[in-house]
N, C-alpha and C positions, 0 to 999 in steps of 0.2 A: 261736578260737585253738587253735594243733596243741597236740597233747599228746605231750612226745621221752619215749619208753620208758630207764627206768634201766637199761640195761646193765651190772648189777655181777653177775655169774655168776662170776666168773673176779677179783675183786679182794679187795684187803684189805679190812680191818675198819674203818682210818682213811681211806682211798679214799671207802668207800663209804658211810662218815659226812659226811666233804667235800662229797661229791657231792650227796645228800640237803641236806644243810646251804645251800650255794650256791643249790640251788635253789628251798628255800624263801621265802631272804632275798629272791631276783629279784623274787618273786611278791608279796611286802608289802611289798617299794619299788613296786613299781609300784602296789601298790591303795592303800598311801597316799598317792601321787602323785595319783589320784582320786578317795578321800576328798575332798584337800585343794583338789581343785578344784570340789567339790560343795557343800562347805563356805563355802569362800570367794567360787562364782561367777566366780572370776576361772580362764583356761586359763594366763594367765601371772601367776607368781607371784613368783618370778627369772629373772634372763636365761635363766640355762643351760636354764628351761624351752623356750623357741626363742629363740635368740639373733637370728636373722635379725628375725622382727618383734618380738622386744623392741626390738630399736635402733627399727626404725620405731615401734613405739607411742611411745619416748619422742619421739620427733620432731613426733609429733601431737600429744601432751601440750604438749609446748614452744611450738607452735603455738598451743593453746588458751589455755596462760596467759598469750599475750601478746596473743592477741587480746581476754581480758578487762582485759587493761590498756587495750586500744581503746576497749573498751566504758565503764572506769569515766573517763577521757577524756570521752566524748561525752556521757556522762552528766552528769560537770561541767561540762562546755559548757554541755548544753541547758539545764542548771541555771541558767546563770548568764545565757546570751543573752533567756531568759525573763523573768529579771529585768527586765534593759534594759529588752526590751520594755514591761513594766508599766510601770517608773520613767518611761519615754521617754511613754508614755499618760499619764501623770500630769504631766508636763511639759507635754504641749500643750493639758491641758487649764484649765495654768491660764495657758496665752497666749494662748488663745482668751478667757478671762476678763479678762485684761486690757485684749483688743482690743475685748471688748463695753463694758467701760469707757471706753475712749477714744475710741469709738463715740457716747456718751450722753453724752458731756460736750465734743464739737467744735461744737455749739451755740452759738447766740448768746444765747438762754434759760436759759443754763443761770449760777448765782452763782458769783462767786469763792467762797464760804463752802463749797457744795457741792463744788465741784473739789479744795478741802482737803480736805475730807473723803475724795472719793474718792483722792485720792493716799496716803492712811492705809491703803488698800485696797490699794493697788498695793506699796508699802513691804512688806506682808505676802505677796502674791506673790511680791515680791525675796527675801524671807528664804526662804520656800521655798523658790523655785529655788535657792539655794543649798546649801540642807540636800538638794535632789534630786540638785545636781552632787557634791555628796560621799555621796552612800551607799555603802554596802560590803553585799558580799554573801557570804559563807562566811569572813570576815580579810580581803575582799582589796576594792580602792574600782571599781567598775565603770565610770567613765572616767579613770581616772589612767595606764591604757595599764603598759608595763613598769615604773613607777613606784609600783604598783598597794598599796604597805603605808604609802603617805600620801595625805591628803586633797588632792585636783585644785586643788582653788578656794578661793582664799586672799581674803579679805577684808581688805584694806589699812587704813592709818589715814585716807585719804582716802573711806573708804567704799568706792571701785569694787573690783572684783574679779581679781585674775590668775590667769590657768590657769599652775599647777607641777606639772602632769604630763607625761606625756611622749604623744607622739600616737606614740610606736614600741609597738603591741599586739601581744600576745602570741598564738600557738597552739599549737593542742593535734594531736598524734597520732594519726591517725585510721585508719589502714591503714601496710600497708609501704612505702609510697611516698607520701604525702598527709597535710600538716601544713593545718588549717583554725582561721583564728582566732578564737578565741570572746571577743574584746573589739570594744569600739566604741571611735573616737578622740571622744574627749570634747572636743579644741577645735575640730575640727567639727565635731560635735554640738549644742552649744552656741555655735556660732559665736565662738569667744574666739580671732580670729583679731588678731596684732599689727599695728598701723598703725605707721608709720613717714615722719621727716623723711627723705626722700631726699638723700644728700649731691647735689649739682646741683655742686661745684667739683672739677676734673679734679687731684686730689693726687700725679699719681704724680709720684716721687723723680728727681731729675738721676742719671744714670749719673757712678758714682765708681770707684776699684780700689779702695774696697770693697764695693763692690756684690756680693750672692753669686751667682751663677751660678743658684742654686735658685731666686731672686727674680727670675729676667727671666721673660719672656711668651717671650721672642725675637722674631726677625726673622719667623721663619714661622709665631709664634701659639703653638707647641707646646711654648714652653719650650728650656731651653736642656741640652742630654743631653751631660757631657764624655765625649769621646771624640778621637782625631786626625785631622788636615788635614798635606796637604801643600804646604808655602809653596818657592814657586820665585822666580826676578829674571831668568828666557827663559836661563840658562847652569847654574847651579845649582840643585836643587830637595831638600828635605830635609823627612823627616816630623817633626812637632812633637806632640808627645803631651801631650795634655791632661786626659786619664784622669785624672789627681789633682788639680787645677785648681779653687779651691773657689772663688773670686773673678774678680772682671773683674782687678786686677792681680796674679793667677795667670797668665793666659791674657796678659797684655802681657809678663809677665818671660817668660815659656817662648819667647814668639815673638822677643822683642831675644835672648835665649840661644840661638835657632837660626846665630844669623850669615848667614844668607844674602845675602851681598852687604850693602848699605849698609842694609836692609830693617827698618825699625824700628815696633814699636804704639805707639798713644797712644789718651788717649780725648777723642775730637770732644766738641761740643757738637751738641744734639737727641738726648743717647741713642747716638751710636753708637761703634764702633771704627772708627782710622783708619790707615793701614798710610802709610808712607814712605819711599821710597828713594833712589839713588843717581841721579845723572843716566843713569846707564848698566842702573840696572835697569827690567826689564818684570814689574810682579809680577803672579803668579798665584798663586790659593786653590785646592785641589783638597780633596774628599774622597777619604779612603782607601776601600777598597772594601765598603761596606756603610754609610759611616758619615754624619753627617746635622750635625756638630756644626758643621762653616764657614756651610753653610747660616744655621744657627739663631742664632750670630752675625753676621750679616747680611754675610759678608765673602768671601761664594762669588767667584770670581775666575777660569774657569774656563781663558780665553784671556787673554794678558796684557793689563795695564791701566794701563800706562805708569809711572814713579815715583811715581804716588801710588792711592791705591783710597781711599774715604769709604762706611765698610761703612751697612748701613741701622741703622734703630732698631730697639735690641732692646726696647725696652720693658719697665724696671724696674717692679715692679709693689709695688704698697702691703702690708707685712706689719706685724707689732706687730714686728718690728726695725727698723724704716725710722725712720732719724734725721730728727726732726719738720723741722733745719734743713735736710734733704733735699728735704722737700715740693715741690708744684708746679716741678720743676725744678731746686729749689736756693732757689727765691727765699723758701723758708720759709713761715709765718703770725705772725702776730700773738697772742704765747704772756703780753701783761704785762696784759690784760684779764679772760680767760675767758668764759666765759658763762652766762645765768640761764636756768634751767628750770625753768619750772611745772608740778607731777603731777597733777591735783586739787586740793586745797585747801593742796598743799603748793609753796613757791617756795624752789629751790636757787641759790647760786651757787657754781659752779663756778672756783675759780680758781686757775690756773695758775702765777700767780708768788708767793702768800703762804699755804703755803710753796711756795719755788721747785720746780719740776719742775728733777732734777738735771743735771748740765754731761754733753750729749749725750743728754737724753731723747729718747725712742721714743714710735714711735705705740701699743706696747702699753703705755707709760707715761700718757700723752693719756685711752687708752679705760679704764686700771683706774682714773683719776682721775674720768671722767665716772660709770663705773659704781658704784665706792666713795663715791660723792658722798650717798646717801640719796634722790638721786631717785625713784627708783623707775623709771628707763629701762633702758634697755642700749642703748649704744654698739659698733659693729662694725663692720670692714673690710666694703667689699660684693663682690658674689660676682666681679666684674669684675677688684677690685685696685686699684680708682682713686679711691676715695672712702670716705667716713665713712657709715653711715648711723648713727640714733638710732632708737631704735624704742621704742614707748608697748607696754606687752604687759597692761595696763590696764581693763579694761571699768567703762565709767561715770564715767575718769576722763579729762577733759580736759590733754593735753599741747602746751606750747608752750617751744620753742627762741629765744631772744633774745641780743643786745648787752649787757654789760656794761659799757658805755663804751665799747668798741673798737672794731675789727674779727674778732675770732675767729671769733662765729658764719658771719659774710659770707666768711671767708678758707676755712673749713671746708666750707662748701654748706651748712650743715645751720640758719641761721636758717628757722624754720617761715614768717615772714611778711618777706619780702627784697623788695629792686628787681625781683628776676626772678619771683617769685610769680604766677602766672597769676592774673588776676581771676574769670575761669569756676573758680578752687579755693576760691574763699572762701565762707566760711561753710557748709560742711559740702560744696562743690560747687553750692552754689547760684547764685554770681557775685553780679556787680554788675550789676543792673538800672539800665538809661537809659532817656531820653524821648527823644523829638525836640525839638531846640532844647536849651537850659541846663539841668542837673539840678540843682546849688547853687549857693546863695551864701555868701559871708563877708561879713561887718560886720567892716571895720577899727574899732581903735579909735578914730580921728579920725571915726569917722564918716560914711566912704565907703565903698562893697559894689564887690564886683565878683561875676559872675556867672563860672561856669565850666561848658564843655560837654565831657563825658567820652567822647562819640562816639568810636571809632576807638582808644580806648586799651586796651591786651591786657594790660599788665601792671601792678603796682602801682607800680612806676617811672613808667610812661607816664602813670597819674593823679597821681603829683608835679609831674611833668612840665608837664601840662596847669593843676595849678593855677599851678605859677608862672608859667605864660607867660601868662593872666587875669591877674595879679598884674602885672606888668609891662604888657600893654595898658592896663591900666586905673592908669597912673601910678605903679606901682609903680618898683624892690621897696621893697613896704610890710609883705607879710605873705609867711615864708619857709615852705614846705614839707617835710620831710624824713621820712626813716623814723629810729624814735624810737633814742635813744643807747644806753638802756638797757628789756630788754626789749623791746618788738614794740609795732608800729601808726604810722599814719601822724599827725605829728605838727606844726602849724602853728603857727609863734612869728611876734607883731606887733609893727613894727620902727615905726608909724608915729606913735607916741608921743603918742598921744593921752587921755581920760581915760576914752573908754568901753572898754565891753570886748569881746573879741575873739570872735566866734558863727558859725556854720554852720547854714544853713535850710537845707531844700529847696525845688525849686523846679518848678511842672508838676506836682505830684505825685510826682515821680521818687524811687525808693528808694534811689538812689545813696550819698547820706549816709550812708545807715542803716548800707547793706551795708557799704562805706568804714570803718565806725566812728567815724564824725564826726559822729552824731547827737547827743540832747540825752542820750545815757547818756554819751556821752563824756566826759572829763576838764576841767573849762573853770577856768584861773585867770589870769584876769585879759588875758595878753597871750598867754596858750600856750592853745593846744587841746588836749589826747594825748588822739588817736582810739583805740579799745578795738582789741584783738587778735584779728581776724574771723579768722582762720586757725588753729583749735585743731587738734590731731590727736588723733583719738578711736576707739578701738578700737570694734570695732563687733561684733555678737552680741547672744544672750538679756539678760544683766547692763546692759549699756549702753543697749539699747529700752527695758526696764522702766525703768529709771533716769531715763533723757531724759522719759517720760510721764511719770514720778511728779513731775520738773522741772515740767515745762510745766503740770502740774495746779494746782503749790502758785503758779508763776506766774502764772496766766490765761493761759497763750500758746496760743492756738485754733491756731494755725499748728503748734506746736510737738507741740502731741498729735495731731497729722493725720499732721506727720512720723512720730511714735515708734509710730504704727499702722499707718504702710506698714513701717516697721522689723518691726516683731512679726510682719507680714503674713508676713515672708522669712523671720522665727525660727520660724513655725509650720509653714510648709512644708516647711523643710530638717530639724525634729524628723519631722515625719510623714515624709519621706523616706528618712530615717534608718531610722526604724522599721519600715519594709515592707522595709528591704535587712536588717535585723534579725531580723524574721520569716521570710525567702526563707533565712538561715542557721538557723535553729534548723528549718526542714523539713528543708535538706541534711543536718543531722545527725542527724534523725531517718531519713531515707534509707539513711543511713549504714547505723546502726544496726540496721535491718530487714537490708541484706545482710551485714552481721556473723551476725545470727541464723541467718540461711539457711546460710552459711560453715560457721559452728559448729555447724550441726544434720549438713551432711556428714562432718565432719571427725568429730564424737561416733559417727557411725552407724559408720565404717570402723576407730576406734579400737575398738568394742565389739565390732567383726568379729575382731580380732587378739585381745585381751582375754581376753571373755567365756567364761563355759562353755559348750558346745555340751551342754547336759544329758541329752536324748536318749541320745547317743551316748557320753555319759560314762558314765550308770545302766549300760548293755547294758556297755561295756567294765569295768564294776564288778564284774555279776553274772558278769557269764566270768573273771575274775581270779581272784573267790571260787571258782568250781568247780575254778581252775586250781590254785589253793592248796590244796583239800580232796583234791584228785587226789594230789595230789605228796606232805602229806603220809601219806595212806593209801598211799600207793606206797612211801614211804620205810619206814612204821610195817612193810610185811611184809618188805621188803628188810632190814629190821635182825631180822628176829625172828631171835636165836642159839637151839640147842642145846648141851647137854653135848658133843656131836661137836666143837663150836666151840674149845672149850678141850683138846680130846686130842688130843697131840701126835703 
């Protein structure tokens, strides 16, 4: 550093104290400027030290501390996807133990005494699986998904189990652009996927004015979007705005309020709109330019179409407003019966007229009645608009949909065990097994049989079917068939007044009966047979395999533990599947994490570039500061030495 000569030869006394003074102070601002960076280590200590990379070092700062938000992110991920992992290993390790049980006991050697015992075994598997679907890990339950501050899997009073979680799982932050989620969906994991009665009857609503606009499918599938058309009769043509138009008889007043010609709406029958005019009009629909709404009304018209146009079906579609007496048409259902639902070990009846459903109930009046019921179902619109379904959300617990006398369930779709029931559905999908030749017989009670051959019949109608028409070859009707009044199963009443009583064998061997539920578990009193309910609906998963074995053990049913070990077969593999897609995310986040560190090792190395003390070169500009100060003041100390000269005037 130069050293400026004090030029005070020629100045005052306060000059050339200033001057001195000034240049002091220069020299120990600046040396404690690097003191304080020798001290501190740091070259920035405030902005005003370099503004320019002060701003940038805070930018990297800001950078770092968000990137360790990343990190403590990933951290709790890997924390917690680990978990899984273990829990998910402890899981299959005791469905492997149950499957070696069910294994060791599909024997023919083997006692009922034993098989009790072992399902004592299995019971204790159940309860763990369950304490394993609800564990929690830091507060929070590791399959309850965004639900995650209550327990997933609820234990009913019928014993089976329902997932009350949510399968919407959460993630985590991972970079500035990439969210990854560190939960697993727990009712695919544990398979607690809901089964459901398929509504099978086509409920959509008769088009009325007041039908809402919002509630068609429309003509072209895509709903119905208000907007204007322009309605012509080949002399006059006038736009009709329908932009506010919240109902079908919105859209009828606006178009008779057009006056065009004699040109008037009404609503058809099938669902449609139907235009009408004068003998002298030609009517034509136009859209305005961009617009899709005549379309969607099915009442496009583009060239004319003489006095009259019959627009197509828009297709009202099922919502919880739809007025139940709307149903199928218009033609209603059958609201003074209800109907029985069994959950498990629990039987509801649901019913509609005591107390009355009120003057103009709705289908979301129908579904809060089925769901408020204590069954333990849920009732819902399906995803089409045109039907009911019911759905078991259930594991281990058997659901059936039935008659209470009426027709509800039949008018609704949603009887579990109907005329239209496919036989390949019964019994878990298993069907109904024939011989060749006759599969059963009846013993009337007079004491005469007839034989029946089920060949050729698809549905459970078609086996009613078949028996009355054996029933009538063989002299009948003596013994009537039907599906049962109340509740589910096919039900045989004997009309032939005799004083034995009324029985179903088999016959060849044939399982038909069994499968039917007209074997000897069936109901037998005297003139009536009530065949059992081969149609349950059963959620299927971990809770419901264990459950079915633990069943079939304390029964003896060899059949039944074969079944519930190809079940577990499917619950082990999709745990194990689960779990390597569980493993392959806790590496990705460990990947992660490694180029985080990398990140942050550049990111620290160029902030310490800005930063740091350059020490070297701080000492050297130390020790020249000090000379530059000892200079200045020795320079000043002789610049000021006065004499007596100083003071004579």
């Amino acid at each position: 550093m130069s050293l400026l000569p004090l030029n005070i030869a020629r100045v005052s006394n306060l000059q050339r104290t200033t001057m001195v003074s000034n240049q002091v102070t220069r020299t120990q601002a600046k040396l404690a400027e690097v003191q304080n960076q020798l001290t501190t280590g740091k070259r920035l200590n405030r902005p005003s030290d370099d503004p320019a990379d002060a701003s940038a070092a805070v930018q990297l700062q800001k950078t770092l501390e968000q990137r360790q938000a990343y990190a403590d992110n990933i951290s709790a991920a890997t924390g917690q996807l680990s978990e899984v992992d273990s829990t998910l290993g402890d899981l299959s390790g005791l469905l492997q133990q149950a499957q070696t049980i069910a294994s060791a006991n599909a024997g023919t050697d083997v006692t009922p005494e034993a098989r009790t015992a072992a399902a004592a075994v299995v019971q204790s598997i159940y309860d763990q699986a369950v304490t394993i679907g609800n564990k929690s890990y830091n507060g929070t339950y590791l399959f309850a998904g965004d639900k995650a501050t209550d327990p997933p899997f609820e234990v009913g009073a019928s014993g089976g189990v329902t997932f009350v979680g949510s399968s919407t799982t959460l993630a985590n932050r991972v970079d500035e652009h990439s969210d990854l989620s560190f939960m697993v969906d727990g009712a695919a994991a544990f398979g607690a996927t809901s089964t459901r009665v398929t509504g099978t009857a086509d409920l959509t609503p008769g088009l009325t004015a007041d039908t809402r606009l919002a509630d068609l499918r429309g003509a072209t599938g895509k709903g119905v979007r208000p907007g204007q058309l322009v309605l012509g009769n080949g002399t006059v043509s006038k736009t009709v705005d329908l932009s506010k138009a919240d109902t079908v008889g919105d859209v009828v007043t606006a178009i008779n309020a057009a006056g065009v010609g004699g040109i008037t709406a009404s609503v058809a029958a099938g669902g449609k709109l139907a235009l009408t005019g004068g003998a002298a009009d030609d009517i034509s629909v136009n859209e305005v330019t961009g617009g899709s709404v005549a379309a969607e009304l099915g009442i496009l018209t583009p060239t004319g179409g003489g006095a009259g146009v019959t627009g197509a079906a828009v297709g009202p579609a099922l919502t919880e407003l739809t007025p139940l007496a709307a149903l199928k048409g218009g033609a209603g259902i059958d609201l003074t019966s209800g109907l029985t639902i069994t959950s498990g070990t629990k039987t509801v009846t649901v019913n509609f007229s005591s107390p009355p459903l009120r003057a103009g109930a709705t289908v979301g009046d129908l579904l809060n009645a089925v769901n408020g019921s204590g069954a333990d179902v849920t009732a819902r619109i399906n995803a089409a608009g045109t039907g009911i379904d019911i759905i078991n959300p259930t594991q281990g617990a058997q659901m059936t949909v039935g008659e209470n006398g009426g027709t509800t369930a039949a008018d609704l779709g949603v009887r579990s065990l109907g005329g239209t029931t496919a036989l390949s559905e019964l019994s878990g999908g298993k069907g109904v097994g024939t011989v060749a030749g006759n599969d059963l017989q009846v013993a009337r009670s007079d004491g005469t049989t007839f034989a029946v051959d089920l060949d050729g019949a698809v549905t459970v109608q078609d086996a009613v079917d078949k028996i009355n028409a054996a029933d009538a070859a063989a002299g009948g009707p003596k013994v009537v068939a039907s599906l049962a009044a109340t509740g589910n199963g096919i039900v045989l009443t004997d009309a032939a007044g005799g004083t034995g009583a009324l029985a179903v064998t088999s016959l060849n061997f044939s399982p038909a009966a069994k499968d039917l539920g007209l074997d000897a578990a069936a109901t037998a009193g005297g003139t009536v047979v009530a065949g059992r309910d081969v149609n349950p609906v059963a959620a299927q998963g971990v809770f419901a395999n264990l459950a079915a074995l633990r069943d079939a053990l304390q029964g003896n049913d060899t059949t039944g533990i074969t079944s519930a070990a190809e079940g577990l077969q499917g619950d082990y593999d999709r745990v194990v599947r689960t779990r390597g897609e569980t493993g392959a995310r806790v590496q990705e986040y460990e990947s992660r994490k490694d180029r985080l560190d990398d990140q942050n090792l550049a990111t620290q190395s160029l902030l310490s570039e800005m930063q740091d003390t350059d020490f070297p070169a701080a000492i050297s500009k130390f020790e020249l500061l000090q000379t530059s100060l000892q200079a200045a003041m020795q320079a000043g100390a002789k610049a000021m030495n006065l004499s007596l000269m100083d003071f004579i005037g």
